[in-house]
N, C-alpha and C positions, 0 to 999 in steps of 0.2 A: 772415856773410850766408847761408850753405848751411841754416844750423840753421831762417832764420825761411822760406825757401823754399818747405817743404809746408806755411805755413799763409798763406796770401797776401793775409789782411785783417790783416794789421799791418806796419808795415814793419820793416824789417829791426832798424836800428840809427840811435843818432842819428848815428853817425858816419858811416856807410855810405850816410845819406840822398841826399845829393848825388852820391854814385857810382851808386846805383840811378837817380835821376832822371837822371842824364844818360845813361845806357844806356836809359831809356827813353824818351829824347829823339832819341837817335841813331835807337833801331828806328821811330819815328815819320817821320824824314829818309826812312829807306827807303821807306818806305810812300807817303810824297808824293812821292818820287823816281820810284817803279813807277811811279807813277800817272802823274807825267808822264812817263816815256818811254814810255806807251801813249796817249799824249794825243798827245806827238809823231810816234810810228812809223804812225798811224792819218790824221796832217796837219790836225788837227783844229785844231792850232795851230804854222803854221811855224816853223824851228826858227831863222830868221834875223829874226823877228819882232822887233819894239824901237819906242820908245817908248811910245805909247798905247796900240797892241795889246799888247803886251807886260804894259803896266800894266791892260787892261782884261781880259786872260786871268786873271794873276794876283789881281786884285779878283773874279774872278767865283770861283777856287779857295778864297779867303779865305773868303766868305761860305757855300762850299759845307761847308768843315771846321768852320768856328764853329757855322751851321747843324745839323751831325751832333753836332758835341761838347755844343751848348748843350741841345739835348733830350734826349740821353742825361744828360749832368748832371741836368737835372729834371725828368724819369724818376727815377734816383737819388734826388733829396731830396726828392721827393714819395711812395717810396716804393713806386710803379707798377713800377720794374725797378732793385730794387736790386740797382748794384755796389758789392761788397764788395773787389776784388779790386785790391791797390796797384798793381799792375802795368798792369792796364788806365783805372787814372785817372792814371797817368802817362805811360802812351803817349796819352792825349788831350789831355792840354796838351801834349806836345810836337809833337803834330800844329796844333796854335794856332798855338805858339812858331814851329815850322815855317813854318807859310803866311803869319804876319804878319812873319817875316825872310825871306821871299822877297818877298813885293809891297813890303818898304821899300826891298830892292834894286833890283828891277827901276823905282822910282820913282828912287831916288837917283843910281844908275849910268847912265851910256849904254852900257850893251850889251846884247846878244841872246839868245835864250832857249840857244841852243847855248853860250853862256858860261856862264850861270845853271848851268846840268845839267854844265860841267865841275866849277863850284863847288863844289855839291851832292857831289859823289864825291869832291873834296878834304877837304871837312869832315866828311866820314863816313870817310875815311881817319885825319884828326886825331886823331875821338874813337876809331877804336878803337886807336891811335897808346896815347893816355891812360889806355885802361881797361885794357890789358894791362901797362905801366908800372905804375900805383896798384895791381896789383895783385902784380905782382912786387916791389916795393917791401914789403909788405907791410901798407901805407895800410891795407885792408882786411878783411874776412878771408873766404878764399875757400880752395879746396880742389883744389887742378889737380895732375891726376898729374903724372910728371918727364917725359913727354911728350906730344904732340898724337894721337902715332898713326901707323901707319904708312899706314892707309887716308887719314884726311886729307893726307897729304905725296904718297901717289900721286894724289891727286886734283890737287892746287896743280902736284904734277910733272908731270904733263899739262897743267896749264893753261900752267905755265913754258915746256912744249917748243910748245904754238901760239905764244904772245908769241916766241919767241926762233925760230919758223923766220918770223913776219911780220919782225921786226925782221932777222935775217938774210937774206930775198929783199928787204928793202927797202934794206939798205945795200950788200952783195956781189953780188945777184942771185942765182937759181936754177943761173945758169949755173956758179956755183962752187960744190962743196964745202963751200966755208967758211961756208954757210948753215945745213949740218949742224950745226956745231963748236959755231957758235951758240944754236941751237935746245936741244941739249944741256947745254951750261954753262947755259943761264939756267934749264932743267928741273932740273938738278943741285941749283942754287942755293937756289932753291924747297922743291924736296927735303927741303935740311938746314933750311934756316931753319923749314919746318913740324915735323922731328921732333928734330934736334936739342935745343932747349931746352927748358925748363919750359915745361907745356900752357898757360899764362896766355902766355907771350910767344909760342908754336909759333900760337897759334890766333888771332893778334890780327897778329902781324908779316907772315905771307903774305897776310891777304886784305887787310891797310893798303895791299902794296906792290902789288899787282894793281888794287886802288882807283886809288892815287894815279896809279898810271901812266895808266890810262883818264881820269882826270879831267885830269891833263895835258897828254894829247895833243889833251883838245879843248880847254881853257881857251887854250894857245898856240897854238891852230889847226891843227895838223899834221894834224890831222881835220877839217876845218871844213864848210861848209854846202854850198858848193861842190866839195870835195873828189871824188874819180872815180881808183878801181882798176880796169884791165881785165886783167887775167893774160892774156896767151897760151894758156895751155892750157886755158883758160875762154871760154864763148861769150856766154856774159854779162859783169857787172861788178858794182862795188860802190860806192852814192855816199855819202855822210857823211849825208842825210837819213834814210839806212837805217841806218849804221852807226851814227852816236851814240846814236840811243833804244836799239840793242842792246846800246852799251856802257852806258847807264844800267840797264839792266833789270837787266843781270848783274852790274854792280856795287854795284847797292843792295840783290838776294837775297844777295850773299856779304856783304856788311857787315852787313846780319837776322839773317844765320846766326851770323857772328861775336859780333855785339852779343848774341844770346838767350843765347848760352853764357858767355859775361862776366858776365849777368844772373843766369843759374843757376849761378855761383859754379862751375862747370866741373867735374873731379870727373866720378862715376858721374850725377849729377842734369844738369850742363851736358851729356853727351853724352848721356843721357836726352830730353830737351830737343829737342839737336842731333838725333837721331834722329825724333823727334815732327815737327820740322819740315819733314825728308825726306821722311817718309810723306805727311803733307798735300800737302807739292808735288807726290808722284807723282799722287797724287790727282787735285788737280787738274789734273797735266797730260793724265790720263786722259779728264778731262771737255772740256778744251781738244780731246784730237783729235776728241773725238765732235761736239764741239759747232764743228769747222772744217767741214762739208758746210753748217751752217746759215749760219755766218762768210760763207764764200762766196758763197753765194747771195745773203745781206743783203747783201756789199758790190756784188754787179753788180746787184741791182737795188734796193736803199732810195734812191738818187740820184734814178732816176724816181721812183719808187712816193711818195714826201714832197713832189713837187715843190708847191709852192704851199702849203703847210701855213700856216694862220692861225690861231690858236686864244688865246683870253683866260686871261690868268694865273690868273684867276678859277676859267674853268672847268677848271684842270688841279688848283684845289687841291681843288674839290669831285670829282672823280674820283680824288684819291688822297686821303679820308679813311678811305675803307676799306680802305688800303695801309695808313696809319698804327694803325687801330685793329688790325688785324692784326699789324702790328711791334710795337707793345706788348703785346698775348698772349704772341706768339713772346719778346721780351725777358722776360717774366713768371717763364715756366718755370724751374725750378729748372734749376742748371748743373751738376748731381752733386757727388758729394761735397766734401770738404775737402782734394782731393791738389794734386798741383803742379803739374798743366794746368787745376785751375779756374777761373784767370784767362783762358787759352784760350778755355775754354768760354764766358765773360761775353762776350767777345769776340766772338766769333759769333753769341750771340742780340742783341746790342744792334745789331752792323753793320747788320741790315736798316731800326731805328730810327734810326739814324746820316743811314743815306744817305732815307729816307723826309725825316726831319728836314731836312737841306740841301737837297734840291729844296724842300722849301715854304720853306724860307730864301729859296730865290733868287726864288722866284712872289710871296711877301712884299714882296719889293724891288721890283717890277715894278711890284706895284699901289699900294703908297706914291709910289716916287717918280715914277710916270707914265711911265718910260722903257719902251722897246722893248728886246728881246731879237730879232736878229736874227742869223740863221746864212746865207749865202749863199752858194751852188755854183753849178754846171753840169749841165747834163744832156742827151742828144742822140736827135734824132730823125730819120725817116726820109724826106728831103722831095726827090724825083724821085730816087731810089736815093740821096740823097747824104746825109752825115750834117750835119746841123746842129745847132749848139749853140746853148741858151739858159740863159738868166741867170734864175735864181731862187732862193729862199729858204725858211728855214721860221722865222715871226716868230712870237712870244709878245708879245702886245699888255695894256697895263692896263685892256682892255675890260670891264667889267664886266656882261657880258650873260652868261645862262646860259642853256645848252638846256632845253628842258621833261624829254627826255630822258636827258641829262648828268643832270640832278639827282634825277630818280625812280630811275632803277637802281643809283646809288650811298648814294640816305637807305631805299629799301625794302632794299637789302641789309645797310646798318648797323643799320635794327629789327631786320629777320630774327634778325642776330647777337646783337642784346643780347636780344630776347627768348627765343632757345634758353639764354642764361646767365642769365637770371633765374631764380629756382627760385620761392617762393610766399610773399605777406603772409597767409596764411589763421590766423588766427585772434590775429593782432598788435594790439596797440594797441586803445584803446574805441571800439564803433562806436557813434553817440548815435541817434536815434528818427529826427531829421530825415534822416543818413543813410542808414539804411535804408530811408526811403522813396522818397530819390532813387534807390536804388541798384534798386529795383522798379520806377520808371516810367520809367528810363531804357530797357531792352528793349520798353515798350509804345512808347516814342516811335518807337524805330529800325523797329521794326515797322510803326508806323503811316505811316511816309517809305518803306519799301519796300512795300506797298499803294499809296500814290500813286502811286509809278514805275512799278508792274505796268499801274494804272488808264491813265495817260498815254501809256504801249508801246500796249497795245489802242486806248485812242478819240482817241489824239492830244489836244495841249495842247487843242484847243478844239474840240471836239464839238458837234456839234448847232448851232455858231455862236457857244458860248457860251464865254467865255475865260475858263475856270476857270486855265488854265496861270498867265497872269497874274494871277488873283486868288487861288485857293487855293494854286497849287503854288510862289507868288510868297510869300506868305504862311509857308509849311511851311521855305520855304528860309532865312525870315529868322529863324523861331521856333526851328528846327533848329541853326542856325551860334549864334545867343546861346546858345542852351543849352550846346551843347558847348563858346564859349568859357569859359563860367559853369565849366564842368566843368574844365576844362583851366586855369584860374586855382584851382580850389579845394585843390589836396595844397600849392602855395606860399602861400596867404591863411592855410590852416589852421596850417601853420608858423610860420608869421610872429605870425602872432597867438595861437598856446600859450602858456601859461602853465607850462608845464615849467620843472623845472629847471636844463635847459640846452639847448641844440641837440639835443643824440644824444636825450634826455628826449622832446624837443617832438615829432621826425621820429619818433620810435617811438610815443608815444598818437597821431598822429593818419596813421595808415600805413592806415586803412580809406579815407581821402580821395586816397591816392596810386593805385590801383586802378581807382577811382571816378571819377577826374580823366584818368587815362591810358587808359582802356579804353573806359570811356562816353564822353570825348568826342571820342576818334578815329573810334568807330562811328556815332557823331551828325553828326560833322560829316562823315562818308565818306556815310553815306545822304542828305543834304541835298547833298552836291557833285555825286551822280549823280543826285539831280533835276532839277538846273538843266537840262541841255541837254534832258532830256525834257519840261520844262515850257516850255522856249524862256524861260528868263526868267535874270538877272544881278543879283541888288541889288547896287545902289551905295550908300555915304554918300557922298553929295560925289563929290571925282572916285574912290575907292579904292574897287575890289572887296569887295563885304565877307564872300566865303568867303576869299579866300587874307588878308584882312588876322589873320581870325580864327585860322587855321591859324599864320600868322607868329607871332601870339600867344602861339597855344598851346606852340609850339615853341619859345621863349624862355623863356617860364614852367617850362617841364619843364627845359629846361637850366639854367635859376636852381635848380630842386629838385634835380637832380644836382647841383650846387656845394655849394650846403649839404649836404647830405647827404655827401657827399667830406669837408667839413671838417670837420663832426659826427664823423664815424669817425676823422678823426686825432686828434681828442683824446679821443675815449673809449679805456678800456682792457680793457673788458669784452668775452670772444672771444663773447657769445652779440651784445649790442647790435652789436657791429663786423659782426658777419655779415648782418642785419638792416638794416643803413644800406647795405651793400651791395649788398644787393638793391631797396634803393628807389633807390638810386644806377640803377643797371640801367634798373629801369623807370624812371625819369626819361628815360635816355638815349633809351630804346624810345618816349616820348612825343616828345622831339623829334626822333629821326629819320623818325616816323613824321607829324608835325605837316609837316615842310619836304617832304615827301611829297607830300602834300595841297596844296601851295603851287604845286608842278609839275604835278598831275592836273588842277588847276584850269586850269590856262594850258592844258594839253593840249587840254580835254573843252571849250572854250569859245571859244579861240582869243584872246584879250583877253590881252596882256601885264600881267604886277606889276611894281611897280617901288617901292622902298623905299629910302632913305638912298644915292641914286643905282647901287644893285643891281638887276638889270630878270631877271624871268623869262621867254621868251620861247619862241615855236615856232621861230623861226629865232635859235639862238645864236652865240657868236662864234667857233664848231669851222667849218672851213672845210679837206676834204680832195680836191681835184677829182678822186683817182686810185680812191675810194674810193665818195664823193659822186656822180659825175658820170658820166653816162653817154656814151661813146661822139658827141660832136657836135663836130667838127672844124672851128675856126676857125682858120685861116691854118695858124701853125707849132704853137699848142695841141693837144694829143692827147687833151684829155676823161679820162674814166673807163673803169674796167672795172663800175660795179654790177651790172649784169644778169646778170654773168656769176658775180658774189660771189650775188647771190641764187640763182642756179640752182645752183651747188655745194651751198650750203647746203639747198636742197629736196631734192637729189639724194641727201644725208646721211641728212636726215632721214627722207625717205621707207624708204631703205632700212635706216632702223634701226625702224622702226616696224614694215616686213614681215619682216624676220630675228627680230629678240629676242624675241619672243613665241614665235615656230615651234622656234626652238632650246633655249631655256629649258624649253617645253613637252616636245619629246622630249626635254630632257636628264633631267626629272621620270621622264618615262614609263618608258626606259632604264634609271636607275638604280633610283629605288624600284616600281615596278609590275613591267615584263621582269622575265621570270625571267633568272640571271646565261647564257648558255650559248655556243651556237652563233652562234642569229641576234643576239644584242649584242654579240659579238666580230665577227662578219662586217658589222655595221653600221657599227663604231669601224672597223674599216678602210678601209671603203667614205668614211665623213666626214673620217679622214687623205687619203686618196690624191685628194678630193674639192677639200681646202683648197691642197692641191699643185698644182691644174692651173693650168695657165698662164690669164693672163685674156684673152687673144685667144680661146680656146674658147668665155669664157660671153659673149663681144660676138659668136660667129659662132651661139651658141644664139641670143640676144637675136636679130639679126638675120633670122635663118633659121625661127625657134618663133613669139617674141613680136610681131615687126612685124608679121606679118603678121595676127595676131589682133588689134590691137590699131590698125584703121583701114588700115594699110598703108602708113603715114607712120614718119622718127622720131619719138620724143615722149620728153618728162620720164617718162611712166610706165614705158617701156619700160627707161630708163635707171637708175631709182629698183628693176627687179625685178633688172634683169641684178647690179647692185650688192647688193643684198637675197640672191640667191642666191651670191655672194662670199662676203659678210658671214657667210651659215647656218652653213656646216661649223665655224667659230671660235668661233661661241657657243655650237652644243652642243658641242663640246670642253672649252673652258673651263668651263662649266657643268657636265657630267658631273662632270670634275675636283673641282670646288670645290662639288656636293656629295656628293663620295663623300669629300672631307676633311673631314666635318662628322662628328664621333663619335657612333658608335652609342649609347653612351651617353644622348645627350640624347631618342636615337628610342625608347629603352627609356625613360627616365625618362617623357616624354609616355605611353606606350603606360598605363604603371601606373596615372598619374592618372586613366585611362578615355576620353582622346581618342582623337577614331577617326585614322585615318592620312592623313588629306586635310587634316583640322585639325595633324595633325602637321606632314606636309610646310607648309601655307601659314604656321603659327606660328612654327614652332621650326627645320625644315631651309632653307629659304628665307633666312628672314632672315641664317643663323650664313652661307650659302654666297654671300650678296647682292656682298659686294667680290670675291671670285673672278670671280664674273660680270661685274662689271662691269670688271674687269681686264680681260677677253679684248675687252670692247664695245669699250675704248679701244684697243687693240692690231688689232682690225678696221677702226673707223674710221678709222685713221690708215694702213689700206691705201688703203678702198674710194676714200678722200676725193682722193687723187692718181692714180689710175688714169686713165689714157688711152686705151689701144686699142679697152677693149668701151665705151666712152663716145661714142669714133669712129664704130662701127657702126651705134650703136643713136640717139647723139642728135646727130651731126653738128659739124661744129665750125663752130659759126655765130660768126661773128666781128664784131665791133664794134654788138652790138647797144643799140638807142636804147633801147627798153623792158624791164624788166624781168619774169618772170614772175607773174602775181597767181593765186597758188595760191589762197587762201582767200578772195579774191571771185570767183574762175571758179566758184563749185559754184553751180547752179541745177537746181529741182525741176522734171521732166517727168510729165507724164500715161502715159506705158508705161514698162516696164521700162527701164532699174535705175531711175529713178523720179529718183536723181542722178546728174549730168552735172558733168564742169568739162573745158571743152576747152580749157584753159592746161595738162592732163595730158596733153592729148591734141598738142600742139603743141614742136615742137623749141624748144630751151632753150641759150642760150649756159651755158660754166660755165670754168670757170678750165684745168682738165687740158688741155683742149683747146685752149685760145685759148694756152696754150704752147706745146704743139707743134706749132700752126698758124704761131706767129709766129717760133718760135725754128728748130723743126727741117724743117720745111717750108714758112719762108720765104714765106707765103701775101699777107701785109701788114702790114704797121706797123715799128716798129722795133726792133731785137733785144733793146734795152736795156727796152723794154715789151714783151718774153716775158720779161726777168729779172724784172722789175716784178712779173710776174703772178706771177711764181714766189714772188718772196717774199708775195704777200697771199697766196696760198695754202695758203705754210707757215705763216701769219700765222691762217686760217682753221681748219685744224689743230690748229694747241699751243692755239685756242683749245676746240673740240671737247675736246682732253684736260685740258686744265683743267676743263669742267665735267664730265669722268668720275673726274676723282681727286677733286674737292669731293664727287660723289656717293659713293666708294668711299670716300673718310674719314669721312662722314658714317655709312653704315652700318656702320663700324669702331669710332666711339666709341659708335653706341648698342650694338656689342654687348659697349666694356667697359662700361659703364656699367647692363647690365642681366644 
C-alpha cells in the first residue's frame, strides 16, 4: 500500500482494494458524523428527535451528499474538474454509503437521533477495530514502525486521565481519593496500549477504545437527552444536549485521524499525513476563534434579523448560479503536483462544488415535487417593557416567480464572467459576402435606435400632437427585436446547417456567425428595449411581449451553441480546434447570459410581467425579507424593518469613500513621486500616523463643532459622509504611499527610456502595478468607517425607526444661484445602522434588544458585503497585472 501512496490516480493493490475502500468509508462516517454533531450542538435538529422528523432530517442530509457527490462526479466525467485522485472518489461514495445507511436506519428502527450518533462512534470504533487487525495480520502491506510514539501515548494518556477522573467522581465521588487511583490506572492504561505495541495496533486500539466508549455511554443512555451534571464546585452544569454532539465531534476527529494513518500505510508517510492533518486543524481552529465575534453576533441576532423570510426555490437557484460557475473555476485549477497530499488538495477545490451542488440538489426537489421547505423558531420582542414571543419561520416555497432584480445581477454578472474569459474569433473560420454585410449594417441600425431615443428624450413620444412614438418608435421596436432575434438564431442555424465534416468542423467554418449572433443581437435588441418606455409603446403577438419573448430566444439559442460546442470539443483531439470551440463555448455562454438579462430589463424598464412554461418574471418576486425589505411600520406585535437605516449606512460609505480615495490617492502620488524625499514628508507621514490614531469621538466633536455649523446648522447625511471621509483619509494615503513605493524602480526607469514623460508614467505603469495595495487599505478603512458610532452620534443623530428612506440621487435639483446644485436629502439627518445599535441596545432608547442584535448582524452583513466588492476589485487588478 505505502509504495502506490505518492501517486494517488491508481489504486493501490487488487488486494488491498477493499481495505482502502473501507478506510475511506470510515473517514467519510467521520465527516457526516462532524457534520451531524454540528447540526445537533447548534439544535438545528433535536437530539431526541424520532420518527418523521428524524426521517425527514435524514432525507434532507441524503439529498444534500448525493447532491454534492453527484456534480462533483460529473464535473469529473465531463472533464470540467477532473478527479484523478483514488482517495477522494472513495471518500465520496462513502459519504453516499454513509447517508443512504443512516436514513435506512432512522426509517427502519424506532429511535432517536442521540441513538443514531452513539451508533455512528460504534462503527467507527469497529472499523478501525478491523483496519488495525488486517493490518497486523499482515492482510496487507503497510509499513508502521514498532511503535505509535510517545507523543501520541501522552496525548491518549491525557485523554485516559479526563475519562478516568469522570468515571472516578462518578462512581466514588470527589470526596474520596480513590477518584485519583482511578483517573491514573485508566491514563496508565491508555499509556501502554498507544505505545507499547506495533504502530498499526498502538494507533488504531486507543482511539477504537475512547470511540467505543463515548458511543456507548450514549447508545445505553447513561448520557442521554435528558441527562444533567451540576459539580458543586461549578456554577453552572452540563446537559447531554451539550454533551453528546461534543462527544461526536471528538470522536469522529480522532477516528479521521486514526483512519488517514491506516490509509497512509503508517510509517514516515502515515505520520506525514497524521501531521498534515494537525496543522489543518490548527488552522482552522485559528479561523474558528476569529470567526467567534462574528458566530456570536449571528447567533443573538439572525433569529430576528430572518424572521419572516419567504423566498422561491426558483429564486435561490438563479442567485446561486454564479456560486456554481465560480465552484467550477475554483475546482478547475490545478491541485499541484503528483505528492501524497494531492488528493487533499482535489478535496478542497471540489468541496465548494460539492456543497454548491447539494443546495441546488435540495431547491431542485422543492420545485419538482411542489413541497415546502420550512424552518420554524421564535423570536421576541419588546411590548410595554415585557418580552414577548412569536412564532415564525423561514419558508422556501416552489414559487416560480422571479425578481426583475434577483435575475439582472446574477445573468449580467455571469456575462461579465464569461466575457473577461473569452479571448477572440478574429480571423476564424470563412466569412461569406452576405455576412459581411450584415455584419456593416448592423452598427448603422443600433445607431439609428439610439437617434430615435435621443429624438423621443427631447420632444416626447408625441410632439406637436403627432404620435410618432406609436407609429415610428412602435415600428423601430418591432424592426429592431426581429432583427436581433434573426441575429441571435443565426451562429445555431449556421451550425446546424454546415456541411462540415463533423461538428468541431461545422462550429469552426462558421465562427464569423457566433460574434455576429452574440454581439449584434444583444446590441440590437438592448437599443430597441430602451426604446420602449421612451416611445410609450410594448408590442405584443397575442398575449406575449415580444422583446422578452425574443431575448428568451436568444438565450436558448446561444445555450444550445454552448452545448454543441462543449460536445464538439470532446470529441475533437486537435489542442488548436479544442481551444477554438472553447471560446465559442464562452461566447455562447456570454450570449445567454446576457439574453436572460434582457428578459429582466424588460420587466424592469416596462413594468409588464413574462411569464413562460409557468416561470413569471416580475417586479414583485417571490424574496420576501421584512427585516431588510420593510421599513419601520408597527403593527400590533410586528416589528417592521430597518431599510432606511441599510440605506443611510450605505450612502454614509459611500459618500465618504468618494471624498477620501481621491484626496489620499492624490497626496499619496504627490508625496511619493513629485515631494522631494526630506523633512516636510517625514513630518507629514507622522502627522497622517498619529492622524489615523486619534480616537473617533474627536472627529464627531470636529464634525460637530467645524462642519454643523457650516453646513445649515442642522445634522445632516453630508456632515456625516465628511467626518467619515476624513477617518477614512489618513489610511489611504498610508496604504497608498506604501504600495506605490513597492512598485520597482525599475519599471519607472524602463517607462522613463521609452520617452514617456512622468504623469504618463505614474497614470500607466505606477498606478496600475500599486492599484491592490490601495485597494487593500480602502477595504481595511471601510470596515472601520462603516461601524463607527460616536462621530455618527454627533454629527447625524440617531434617528430611530425611520419610515422613509433617504433618496440621495432624486434630491439633486438645479437652482438659479450659486452652487446652482442642491439636494436637501444631504442636507437632512439620516437613520443608519451604528447608531440605531447603540440607541437600542446600549442606551435602551426603544424597541427590543434582540432588534439591536438584528441590526448588528445586517450590519456586519453590510460590511463583509463592502469587502467583498474590494477584494473582487483587488483580484481583478491582480490578474490584469499577471497577465500583462
Amino acid at each position: 500500500m505505502s509504495d502506490a501512496y505518492a501517486t494517488t490516480d491508481r489504486l493501490v493493490s487488487a488486494e488491498s482494494n477493499v481495505y482502502d475502500r473501507g478506510l475511506d468509508a470510515t473517514i467519510a462516517l467521520s465527516v457526516v458524523g462532524f457534520a451531524l454533531g454540528m447540526v445537533t450542538l447548534v439544535g438545528l435538529v433535536p437530539l431526541d428527535a424520532g420518527g418523521s422528523a428524524l426521517t425527514g432530517a435524514f432525507a434532507t442530509l441524503l439529498a444534500v451528499v448525493v447532491g454534492a457527490v453527484g456534480i462533483s462526479g460529473l464535473a469529473s466525467y465531463t472533464g470540467v474538474a477532473p478527479i484523478t485522485s483514488q482517495r477522494v472518489r472513495g471518500i465520496g461514495i462513502g459519504l453516499v454509503v454513509s447517508a443512504v445507511s443512516l436514513a435506512v436506519l432512522a426509517v427502519a428502527l424506532p429511535v432517536t437521533m442521540a441513538t443514531l450518533l452513539g451508533v455512528v462512534l460504534l462503527v467507527e470504533a469497529l472499523a478501525l477495530v478491523a483496519a488495525g487487525a488486517t493490518s497486523r495480520a499482515g492482510v496487507v502491506d503497510t509499513e508502521p514502525n514498532m511503535s505509535a510514539g510517545l507523543l501520541a501515548g501522552s496525548v491518549f494518556g491525557a485523554v485516559g486521565l479526563a475519562f478516568g477522573t469522570v468515571i472516578g467522581g462518578a462512581l466514588v465521588g470527589f470526596g474520596s481519593p480513590l477518584w485519583a487511583v482511578v483517573a491514573l490506572a485508566t491514563g496508565a492504561f491508555l499509556l501502554a496500549v498507544t505505545v507499547l505495541p506495533r504502530e498499526d495496533v498502538g494507533s488504531t486500539a486507543s482511539p477504537a477504545l475512547v470511540v467505543a466508549t463515548l458511543g456507548l455511554v450514549v447508545v445505553t443512555g447513561v448520557v442521554g437527552v435528558g441527562w444533567q451534571w451540576n459539580p458543586q464546585t461549578l456554577s453552572g452544569g452540563f446537559t447531554g444536549s451539550a454533551v453528546i454532539p461534543v462527544f461526536l465531534l471528538f470522536g469522529t476527529l480522532l477516528s479521521a485521524w486514526s483512519a488517514a494513518k491506516c490509509r497512509a500505510g503508517f510509517g514516515a508517510r502515515g505520520r506525514e499525513y497524521g501531521a498534515f492533518l494537525v496543522i489543518n486543524l490548527n488552522a482552522f481552529l485559528m479561523v474558528a476563534v476569529m470567526a467567534t465575534i462574528v458566530l456570536f453576533v449571528t447567533l443573538k441576532g439572525v433569529g430576528y434579523a430572518v424572521h419572516g423570510i419567504t423566498v422561491g426555490a426558483l429564486t435561490l437557484l438563479v442567485v446561486l448560479s454564479p456560486a456554481l460557475v465560480g465552484a467550477v473555476q475554483f475546482a478547475r485549477s490545478p491541485a499541484g503536483t503528483s505528492d501524497w497530499n494531492t488528493g487533499v488538495r482535489q478535496l478542497f477545490r471540489v468541496l465548494p462544488l460539492a456543497l454548491v451542488g447539494s443546495l441546488g440538489t435540495v431547491l431542485a426537489g422543492v420545485l419538482l415535487t411542489g413541497s415546502t421547505l420550512r424552518y420554524a423558531f421564535t423570536y421576541v420582542v419588546q411590548v410595554n417593557r415585557a418580552g414577548e414571543t412569536i412564532d415564525t419561520a423561514i419558508t422556501v416555497t416552489p414559487d416560480a416567480t422571479v425578481g426583475t432584480l434577483l435575475l439582472i445581477a446574477p445573468a449580467l454578472l455571469l456575462a461579465v464572467a464569461f466575457f473577461r474569459a473569452f479571448g477572440s474569433l478574429r480571423s476564424v473560420g470563412t466569412q461569406s459576402a452576405r455576412t459581411g454585410s450584415v455584419r456593416q449594417a448592423v452598427p448603422t441600425a443600433i445607431l439609428g435606435l439610439v437617434a430615435l431615443i435621443g429624438c423621443f428624450l427631447v420632444v416626447g413620444p408625441s410632439p406637436f400632437g403627432l404620435p410618432l412614438g406609436g407609429t415610428l418608435g412602435f415600428a423601430a421596436v418591432v424592426a429592431g427585436t426581429l432583427a436581433a432575434g434573426a441575429l441571435a438564431v443565426l451562429p445555431l442555424a449556421g451550425v446546424l446547417a454546415s456541411n462540415g465534416s463533423s461538428l468541431a468542423a461545422s462550429a469552426q467554418d462558421e465562427a464569423p456567425l457566433f460574434t455576429l449572433g452574440v454581439f449584434g443581437g444583444l446590441g440590437l435588441l438592448t437599443a430597441a428595449l430602451v426604446l420602449q418606455p421612451v416611445a410609450a409603446v410594448n408590442p405584443l403577438v397575442g398575449p406575449v411581449n415580444l422583446v422578452p419573448a425574443v431575448a428568451l430566444l436568444g438565450a436558448v439559442a446561444s445555450l444550445a451553441v454552448a452545448v454543441l460546442t462543449t460536445a464538439a470539443r470532446r470529441g475533437s483531439e486537435e489542442t488548436i480546434t479544442r481551444r477554438l470551440l472553447a471560446e465559442e463555448t464562452r461566447l455562447g455562454l456570454v450570449g445567454a447570459a446576457g439574453f436572460t438579462a434582457l428578459v429582466g430589463l424588460h420587466v424592469a424598464v416596462t413594468g409588464v410581467s413574462f411569464t413562460v412554461l409557468g416561470v413569471s418574471v416580475a417586479n414583485e418576486g417571490s424574496l420576501s425579507w421584512p427585516m431588510v425589505m420593510q421599513a419601520y411600520i408597527p403593527l400590533g406585535l410586528e416589528p417592521g424593518g430597518i431599510m432606511p437605516a441599510i440605506v443611510g449606512t450605505v450612502w454614509l460609505v459611500v459618500g465618504a469613500t468618494l471624498f477620501a480615495v481621491p484626496l489620499g490617492l492624490g497626496a499619496a502620488v504627490f508625496l511619493t513621486e513629485y515631494a522631494e524625499q526630506g523633512r516636510f514628508t517625514a513630518l507629514v507621514e507622522i502627522a497622517t500616523n498619529a492622524l489615523w490614531s486619534t480616537p473617533s469621538i474627536v472627529f464627531g466633536l470636529f464634525g460637530a463643532a467645524f462642519l454643523i455649523p457650516r453646513l445649515g446648522g442642522d445634522e445632516s447625511l453630508l456632515a456625516g459622509m465628511l467626518v467619515l471621509g476624513f477617518m477614512l483619509l489618513p489610511l489611504v494615503l498610508i496604504t497608498s504611499r506604501e504600495a506605490i513605493k513597492s512598485v520597482p524602480n525599475e519599471y519607472r526607469d524602463a517607462s522613463t527610456a521609452l520617452g514617456v514623460t512622468q504623469w504618463e508614467t505614474i497614470k500607466s505603469v505606477v498606478l496600475p502595478a500599486a492599484m491592490p495595495g490601495v485597494i487593500t487599505g480602502v477595504i481595511l478603512g471601510v470596515g472601520r468607517i462603516a461601524g463607527e458610532t460616536a462621530p455618527l452620534i454627533l454629527v447625524l443623530g440617531s434617528t430611530l425607526n425611520a419610515t422613509n428612506a433617504v433618496d440621495v440621487v432624486g434630491g439633486f435639483r438645479f437652482v438659479a444661484r450659486p452652487p446652482f446644485v442642491v439636494n436637501d436629502a444631504l442636507l437632512t439627518a439620516s437613520a443608519s445602522l451604528p447608531t440605531q445599535v447603540w440607541a437600542v441596545i446600549a442606551a435602551g432608547v426603544s424597541g427590543s434588544p434582540q432588534m439591536g442584535w438584528a441590526t448588528a448582524f445586517i450590519l456586519l452583513m453590510v460590511v463583509l458585503t463592502f469587502y467583498a466588492v474590494g477584494i473582487t476589485a483587488r483580484t481583478y487588478f491582480r490578474r490584469k497585472l499577471d497577465y500583462e
